[in-house]
N, C-alpha and C positions, 0 to 999 in steps of 0.2 A: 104707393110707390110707382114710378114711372115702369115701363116695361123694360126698358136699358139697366136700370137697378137692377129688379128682379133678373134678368137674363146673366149678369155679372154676377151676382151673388149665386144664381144657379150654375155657372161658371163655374164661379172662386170653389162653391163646394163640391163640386166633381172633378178640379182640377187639383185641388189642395190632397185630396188622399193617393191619387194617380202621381206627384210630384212628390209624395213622401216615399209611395212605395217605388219606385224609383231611385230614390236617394239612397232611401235602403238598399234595395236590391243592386247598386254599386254601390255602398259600401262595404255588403257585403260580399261582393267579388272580390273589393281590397281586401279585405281581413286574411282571407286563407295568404294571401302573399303577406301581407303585412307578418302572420304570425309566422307563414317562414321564414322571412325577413328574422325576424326575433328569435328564433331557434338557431338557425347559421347564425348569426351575433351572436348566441350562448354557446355554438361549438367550437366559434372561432377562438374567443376567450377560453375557453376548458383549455383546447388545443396549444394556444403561446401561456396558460400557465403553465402545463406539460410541460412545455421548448422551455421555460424556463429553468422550472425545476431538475429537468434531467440539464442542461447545463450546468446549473450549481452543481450537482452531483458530479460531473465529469473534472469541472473544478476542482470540487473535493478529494476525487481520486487523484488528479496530477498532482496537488502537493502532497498527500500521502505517499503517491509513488517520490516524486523528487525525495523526502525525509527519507523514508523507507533505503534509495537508495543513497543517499549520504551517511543514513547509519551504518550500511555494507561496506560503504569505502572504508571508513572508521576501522572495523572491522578486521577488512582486510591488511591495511594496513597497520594494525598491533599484531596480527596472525603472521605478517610477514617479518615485522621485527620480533615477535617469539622466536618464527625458524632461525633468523639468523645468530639469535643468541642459543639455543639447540645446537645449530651447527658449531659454534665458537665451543661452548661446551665442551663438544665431543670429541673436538678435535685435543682440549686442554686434557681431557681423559685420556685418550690413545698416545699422548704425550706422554704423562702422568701413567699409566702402564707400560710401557714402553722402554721410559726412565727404571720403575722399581723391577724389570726383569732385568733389566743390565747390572743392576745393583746386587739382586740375588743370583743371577747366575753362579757368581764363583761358588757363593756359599751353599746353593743347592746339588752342585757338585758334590762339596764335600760331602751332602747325608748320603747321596747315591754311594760315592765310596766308603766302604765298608775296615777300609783299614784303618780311619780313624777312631775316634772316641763319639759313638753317638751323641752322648748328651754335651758335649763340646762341640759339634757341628750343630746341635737344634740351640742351643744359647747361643753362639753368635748369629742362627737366621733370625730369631726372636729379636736378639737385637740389633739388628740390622731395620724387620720390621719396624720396630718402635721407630728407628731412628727417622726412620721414609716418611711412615705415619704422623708423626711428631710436626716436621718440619714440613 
């Protein structure tokens, strides 16, 4: 072999393992960044499935809440029409008491007075009763 060959090939093979380790040893400065690169990429992801998840959740709570308070309205409004039928009520009672004292006043009279016949003042309040009751 000419001396230029041999010189080349003693070259190529002290220049081939210096060119590899090289290569390596920048690739290996990439790697630490590369696999940070790749962890932020898998924190980033964790991070907006979170954002996402806890939005559906917020989601979920606002139309619970909306429902929740549609069923109060509901609510409120048959608690309001109970009161007002209560109040109609009480008022048809205080009516309705009202009416049967005026009724039995006379005849409560008469048990108070003592100069009639008891048991002919308690039969006509009896019936007097019946008749309130009755009707």
């Amino acid at each position: 072999m000419s001396r230029l060959v041999r010189r080349l090939v003693v070259l190529a093979l002290i220049a081939a393992p210096l060119l590899l380790a090289t290569a390596t040893s920048a690739q290996s400065k990439r790697d630490p960044g590369a696999v940070d690169l790749g962890d932020r990429q898998r924190d980033l992801q964790q991070t907006q499935k979170q954002l996402r998840e806890e939005r559906q959740k917020a989601a979920d709570a606002r139309r619970r809440e909306a429902s929740v308070l549609s069923e109060l309205e509901a609510i409120d409004q048959r608690l309001t029409e109970k009161r007002k039928q209560v109040a109609a009520l009480d008022g048809r009672m205080r009516r309705a008491q009202g009416d049967i004292t005026e009724r039995l006043r006379p005849y409560a009279t008469r048990v108070i007075d003592t100069s009639g016949d008891p048991g002919a003042a308690q039969a006509t309040v009896l019936a007097a009763w019946h008749e309130l009751t009755a009707g």
